[in-house]
VEXDREN-2710 file (C-alpha; in Angstrom, 1 decimal):
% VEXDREN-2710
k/r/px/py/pz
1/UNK/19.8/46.4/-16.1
2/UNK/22.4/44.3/-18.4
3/UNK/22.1/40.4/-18.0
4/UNK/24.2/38.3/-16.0
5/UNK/26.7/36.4/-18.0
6/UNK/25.9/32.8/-18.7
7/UNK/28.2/30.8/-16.1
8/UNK/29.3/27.7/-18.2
9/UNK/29.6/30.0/-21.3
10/UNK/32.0/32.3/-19.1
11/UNK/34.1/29.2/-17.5
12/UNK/34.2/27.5/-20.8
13/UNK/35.9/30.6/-22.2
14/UNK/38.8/30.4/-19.1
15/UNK/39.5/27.1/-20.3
16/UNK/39.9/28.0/-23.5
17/UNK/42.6/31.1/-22.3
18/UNK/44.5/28.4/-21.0
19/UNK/44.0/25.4/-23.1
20/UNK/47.3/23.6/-23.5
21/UNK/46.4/23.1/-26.8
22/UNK/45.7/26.3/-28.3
23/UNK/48.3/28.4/-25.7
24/UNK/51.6/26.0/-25.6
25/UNK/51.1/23.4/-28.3
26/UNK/50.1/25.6/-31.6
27/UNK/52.5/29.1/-30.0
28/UNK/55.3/27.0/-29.2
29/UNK/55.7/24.0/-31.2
30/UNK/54.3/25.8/-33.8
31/UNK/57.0/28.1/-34.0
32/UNK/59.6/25.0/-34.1
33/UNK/61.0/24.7/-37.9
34/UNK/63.5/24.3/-40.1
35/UNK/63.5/28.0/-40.9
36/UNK/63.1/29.4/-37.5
37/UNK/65.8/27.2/-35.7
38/UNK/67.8/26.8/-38.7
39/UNK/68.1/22.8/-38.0
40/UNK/66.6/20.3/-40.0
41/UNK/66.7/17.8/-37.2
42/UNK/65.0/20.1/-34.1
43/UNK/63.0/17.5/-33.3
44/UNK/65.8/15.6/-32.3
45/UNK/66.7/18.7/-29.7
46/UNK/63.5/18.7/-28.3
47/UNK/63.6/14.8/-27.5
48/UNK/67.1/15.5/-25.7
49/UNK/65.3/18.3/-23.3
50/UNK/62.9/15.1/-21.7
51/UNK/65.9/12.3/-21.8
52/UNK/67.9/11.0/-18.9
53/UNK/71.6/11.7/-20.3
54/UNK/72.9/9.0/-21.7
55/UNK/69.4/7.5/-23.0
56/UNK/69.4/9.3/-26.9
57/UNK/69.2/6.8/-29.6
58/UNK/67.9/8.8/-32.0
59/UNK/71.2/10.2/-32.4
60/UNK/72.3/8.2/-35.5
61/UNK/69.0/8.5/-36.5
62/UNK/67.2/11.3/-39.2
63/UNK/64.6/13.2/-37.5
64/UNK/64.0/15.4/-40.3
65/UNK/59.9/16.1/-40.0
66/UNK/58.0/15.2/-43.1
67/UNK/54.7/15.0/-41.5
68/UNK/53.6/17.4/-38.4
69/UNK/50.4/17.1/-36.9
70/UNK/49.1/19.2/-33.9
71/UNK/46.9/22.3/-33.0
72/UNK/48.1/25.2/-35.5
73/UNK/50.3/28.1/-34.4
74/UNK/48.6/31.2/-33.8
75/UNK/46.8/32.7/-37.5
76/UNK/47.7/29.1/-38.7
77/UNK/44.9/26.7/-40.1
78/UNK/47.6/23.7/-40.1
79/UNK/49.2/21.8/-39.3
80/UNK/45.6/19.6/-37.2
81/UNK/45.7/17.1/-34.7
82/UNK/46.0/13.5/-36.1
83/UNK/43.9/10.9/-34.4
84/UNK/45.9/6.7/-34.1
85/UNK/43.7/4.1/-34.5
86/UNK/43.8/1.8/-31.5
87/UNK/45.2/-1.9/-32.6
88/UNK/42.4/-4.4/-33.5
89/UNK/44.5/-6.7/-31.1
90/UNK/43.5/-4.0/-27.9
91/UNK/40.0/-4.3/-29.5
92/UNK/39.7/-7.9/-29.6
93/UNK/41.3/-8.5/-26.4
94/UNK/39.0/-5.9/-24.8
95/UNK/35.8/-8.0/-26.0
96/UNK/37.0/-11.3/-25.0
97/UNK/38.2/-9.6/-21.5
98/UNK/35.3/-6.8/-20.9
99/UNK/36.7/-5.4/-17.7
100/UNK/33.6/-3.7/-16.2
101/UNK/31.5/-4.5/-14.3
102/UNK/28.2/-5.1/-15.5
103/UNK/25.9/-2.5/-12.9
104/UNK/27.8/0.2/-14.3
105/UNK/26.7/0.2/-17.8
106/UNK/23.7/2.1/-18.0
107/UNK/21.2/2.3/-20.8
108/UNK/18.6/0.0/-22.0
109/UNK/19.5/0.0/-25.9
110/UNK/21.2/-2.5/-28.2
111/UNK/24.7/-1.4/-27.3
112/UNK/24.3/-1.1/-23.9
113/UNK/22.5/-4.2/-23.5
114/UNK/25.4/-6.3/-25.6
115/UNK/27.6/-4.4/-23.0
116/UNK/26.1/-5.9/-20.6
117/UNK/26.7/-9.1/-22.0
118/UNK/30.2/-8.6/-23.0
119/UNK/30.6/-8.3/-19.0
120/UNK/28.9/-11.4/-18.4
121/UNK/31.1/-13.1/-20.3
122/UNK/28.9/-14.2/-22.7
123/UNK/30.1/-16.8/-24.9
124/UNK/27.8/-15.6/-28.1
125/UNK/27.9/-11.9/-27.9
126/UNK/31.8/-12.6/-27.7
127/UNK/31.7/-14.7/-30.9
128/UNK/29.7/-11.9/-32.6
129/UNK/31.8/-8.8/-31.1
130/UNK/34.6/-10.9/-32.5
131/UNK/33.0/-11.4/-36.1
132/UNK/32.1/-7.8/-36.4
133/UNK/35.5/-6.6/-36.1
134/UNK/37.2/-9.2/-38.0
135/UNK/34.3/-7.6/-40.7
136/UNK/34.4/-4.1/-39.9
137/UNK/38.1/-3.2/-38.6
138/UNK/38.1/-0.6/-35.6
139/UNK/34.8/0.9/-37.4
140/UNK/32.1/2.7/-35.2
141/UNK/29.8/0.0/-33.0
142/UNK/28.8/-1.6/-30.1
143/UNK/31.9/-3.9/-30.8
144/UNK/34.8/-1.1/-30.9
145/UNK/35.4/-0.4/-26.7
146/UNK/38.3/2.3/-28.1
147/UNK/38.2/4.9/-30.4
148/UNK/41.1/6.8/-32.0
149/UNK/43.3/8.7/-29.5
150/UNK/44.4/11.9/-30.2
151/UNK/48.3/13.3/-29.0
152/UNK/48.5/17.2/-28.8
153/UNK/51.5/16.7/-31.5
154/UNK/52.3/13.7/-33.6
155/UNK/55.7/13.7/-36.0
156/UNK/56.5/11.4/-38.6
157/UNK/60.3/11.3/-39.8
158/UNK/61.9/9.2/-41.9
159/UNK/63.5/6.5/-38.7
160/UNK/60.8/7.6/-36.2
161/UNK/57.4/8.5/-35.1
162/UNK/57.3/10.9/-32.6
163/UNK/54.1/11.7/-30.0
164/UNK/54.0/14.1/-27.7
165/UNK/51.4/14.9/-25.0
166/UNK/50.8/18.6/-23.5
167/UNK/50.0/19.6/-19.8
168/UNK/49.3/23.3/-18.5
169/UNK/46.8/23.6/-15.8
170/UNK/46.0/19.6/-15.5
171/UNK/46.9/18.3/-12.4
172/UNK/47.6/15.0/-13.2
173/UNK/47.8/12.0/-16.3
174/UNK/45.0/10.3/-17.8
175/UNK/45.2/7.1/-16.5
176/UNK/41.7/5.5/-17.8
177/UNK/39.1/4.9/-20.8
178/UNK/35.8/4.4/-20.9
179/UNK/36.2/0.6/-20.8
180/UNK/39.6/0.2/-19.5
181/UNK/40.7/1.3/-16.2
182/UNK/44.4/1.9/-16.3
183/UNK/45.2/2.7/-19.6
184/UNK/47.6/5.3/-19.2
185/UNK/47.2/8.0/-21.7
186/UNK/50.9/8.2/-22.8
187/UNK/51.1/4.5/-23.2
188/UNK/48.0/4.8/-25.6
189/UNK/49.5/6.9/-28.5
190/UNK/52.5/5.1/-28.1
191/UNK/50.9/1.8/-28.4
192/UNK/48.8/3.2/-31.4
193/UNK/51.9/4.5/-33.1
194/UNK/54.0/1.3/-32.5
195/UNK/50.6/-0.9/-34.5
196/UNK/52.0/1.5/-37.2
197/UNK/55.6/2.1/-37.1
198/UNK/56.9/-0.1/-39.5
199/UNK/60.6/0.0/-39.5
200/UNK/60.7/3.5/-37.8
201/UNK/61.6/3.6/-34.0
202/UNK/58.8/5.1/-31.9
203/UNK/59.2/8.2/-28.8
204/UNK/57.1/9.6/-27.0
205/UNK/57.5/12.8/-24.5
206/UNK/55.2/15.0/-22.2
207/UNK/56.0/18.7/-22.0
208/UNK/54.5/20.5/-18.9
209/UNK/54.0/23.8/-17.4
210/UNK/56.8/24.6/-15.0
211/UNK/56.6/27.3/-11.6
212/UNK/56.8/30.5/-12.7
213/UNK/60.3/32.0/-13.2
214/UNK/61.5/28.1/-13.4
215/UNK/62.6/25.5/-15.8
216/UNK/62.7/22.7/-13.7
217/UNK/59.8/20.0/-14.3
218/UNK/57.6/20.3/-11.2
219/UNK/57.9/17.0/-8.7
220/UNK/54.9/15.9/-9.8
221/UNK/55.0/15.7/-13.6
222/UNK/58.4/14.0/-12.4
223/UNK/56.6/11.4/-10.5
224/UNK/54.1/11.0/-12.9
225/UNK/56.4/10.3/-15.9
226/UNK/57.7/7.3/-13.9
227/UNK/54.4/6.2/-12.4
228/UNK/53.3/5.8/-16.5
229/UNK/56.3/3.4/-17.1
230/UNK/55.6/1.4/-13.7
231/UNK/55.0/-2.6/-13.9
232/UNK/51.1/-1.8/-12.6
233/UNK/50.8/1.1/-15.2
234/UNK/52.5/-1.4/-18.6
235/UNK/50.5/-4.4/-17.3
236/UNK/47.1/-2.5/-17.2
237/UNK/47.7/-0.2/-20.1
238/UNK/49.1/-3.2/-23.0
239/UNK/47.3/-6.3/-21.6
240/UNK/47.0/-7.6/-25.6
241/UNK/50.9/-7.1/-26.2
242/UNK/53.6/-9.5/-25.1
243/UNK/56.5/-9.3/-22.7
244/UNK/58.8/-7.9/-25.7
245/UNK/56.3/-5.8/-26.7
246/UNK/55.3/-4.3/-23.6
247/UNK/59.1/-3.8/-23.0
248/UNK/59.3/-2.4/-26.1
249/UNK/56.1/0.5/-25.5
250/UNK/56.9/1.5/-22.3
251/UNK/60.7/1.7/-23.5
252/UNK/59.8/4.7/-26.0
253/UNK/58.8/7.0/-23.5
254/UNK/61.5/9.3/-23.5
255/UNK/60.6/11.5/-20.1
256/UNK/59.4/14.9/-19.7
257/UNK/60.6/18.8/-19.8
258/UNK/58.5/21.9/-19.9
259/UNK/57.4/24.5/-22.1
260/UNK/59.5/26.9/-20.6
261/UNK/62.5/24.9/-21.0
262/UNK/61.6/24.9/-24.7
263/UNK/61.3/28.3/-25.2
264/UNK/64.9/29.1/-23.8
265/UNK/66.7/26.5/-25.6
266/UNK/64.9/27.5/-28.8
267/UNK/65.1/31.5/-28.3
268/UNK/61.2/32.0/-28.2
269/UNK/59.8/35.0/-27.1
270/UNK/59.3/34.6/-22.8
271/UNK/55.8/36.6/-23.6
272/UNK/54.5/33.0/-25.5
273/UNK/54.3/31.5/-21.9
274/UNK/52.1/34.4/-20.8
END
């Protein structure tokens, strides 16, 4: 009598069939190159599928890619993700503002317990939290509320950095960490990549799975990308940045188009979206 199939193995595996990352973001942007488009600044093409018309001011700008970093194309073993530090400011902000509550912390060992403390406000655990990063940078510990946040694609060109977050079966952004309710998941790598921009601009797009036989980016991805550059969403997302700043973050995000609007401006094959 053969045995049953293991149940999470066998739903684990579905994900993986349809993991944005290894089925859109490796296949399709993958395939995106100076050699298979035939244009050194593609990129730039891509960021004019998610603009409003009008909004493009990377068009003086060179978006030639020197650095790509995302899931590899199929048979590829790079380019990899890249992972952006969160800015020490976020980190030191979050320990001198610790917003949750304290019943929801559960464990009883040192980092929970300083946790715990960290929600009550307390002056001394503060003070240390503090010194421990001013020692240790965003190193591991009970002090570091934020760890590295990972884009499905992340460009580096000579005027600008460019991150770009994938959707195909997800219903919805990621609107939350661990220790911070309402940080909106776009507004994270842009606010990591802006800590490191230097004099490059920074942009930041979504790409998302469209209704079969259709281009169009679904209502809700549509009301999504404006719900991530909301007052509530900025406020909640860049509490350690200022006005200009803030203005600044939430200003990169360029919008959002869909994979299948990739693959007909760039001439991929329509079986990639199968």
């Amino acid at each position: 009598m053969p045995v049953s199939p293991d149940v999470p193995e066998v739903a684990a595996a579905a994900r993986r069939l349809k993991d944005s990352s290894r089925t859109r973001v490796g296949p399709i942007l993958g395939a995106l190159s100076i050699d298979s488009t035939g244009d050194a600044n593609w990129l730039r093409r891509l960021l004019d599928l998610a603009a409003k018309p009008g909004t493009t001011p990377w068009d003086a700008q060179d978006l030639t890619v020197l650095q790509r970093h995302h899931h590899p194309a199929p048979g590829a073993t790079k380019p990899t993700e890249r992972g952006l530090q969160p800015p020490v400011s976020l980190l030191s902000w979050l320990l001198r503002n610790f917003p949750v509550a304290e019943h929801t912390i559960r464990g009883d060992d040192r980092v929970a317990s300083k946790r715990r403390a960290l929600a009550r406000r307390d002056p001394d655990t503060i003070s240390e939290g503090l010194s421990e990063l001013r020692r240790a940078g965003g190193a591991r510990g009970w002090q570091v509320l934020e760890g590295p946040t990972y884009p499905d694609a992340y460009f580096v060109t000579p005027d600008a950095l460019v991150v770009v977050e994938g959707k195909r079966t997800e219903r919805t952004v990621t609107t939350s960490t661990s220790w911070m309710p309402g940080r909106h998941q776009m507004l994270r790598h842009l606010d990591a990549a802006w800590e490191i921009r230097g004099a490059r601009a920074v942009y930041g797009l979504m790409i998302v799975e469209s209704a079969r036989g259709s281009v169009a980016v679904p209502d809700l991805w549509a009301n999504a990308a404006l719900a991530t550059t909301s007052d509530e969403a900025v406020r909640a997302s860049l509490p350690h940045r200022g006005p200009t700043e803030q203005e600044g973050i939430a200003g990169a995000f360029v919008g959002v188009t869909t994979w299948a609007q990739i693959v007909l401006t760039f001439g991929l094959p329509a079986e990639v979206l199968e």
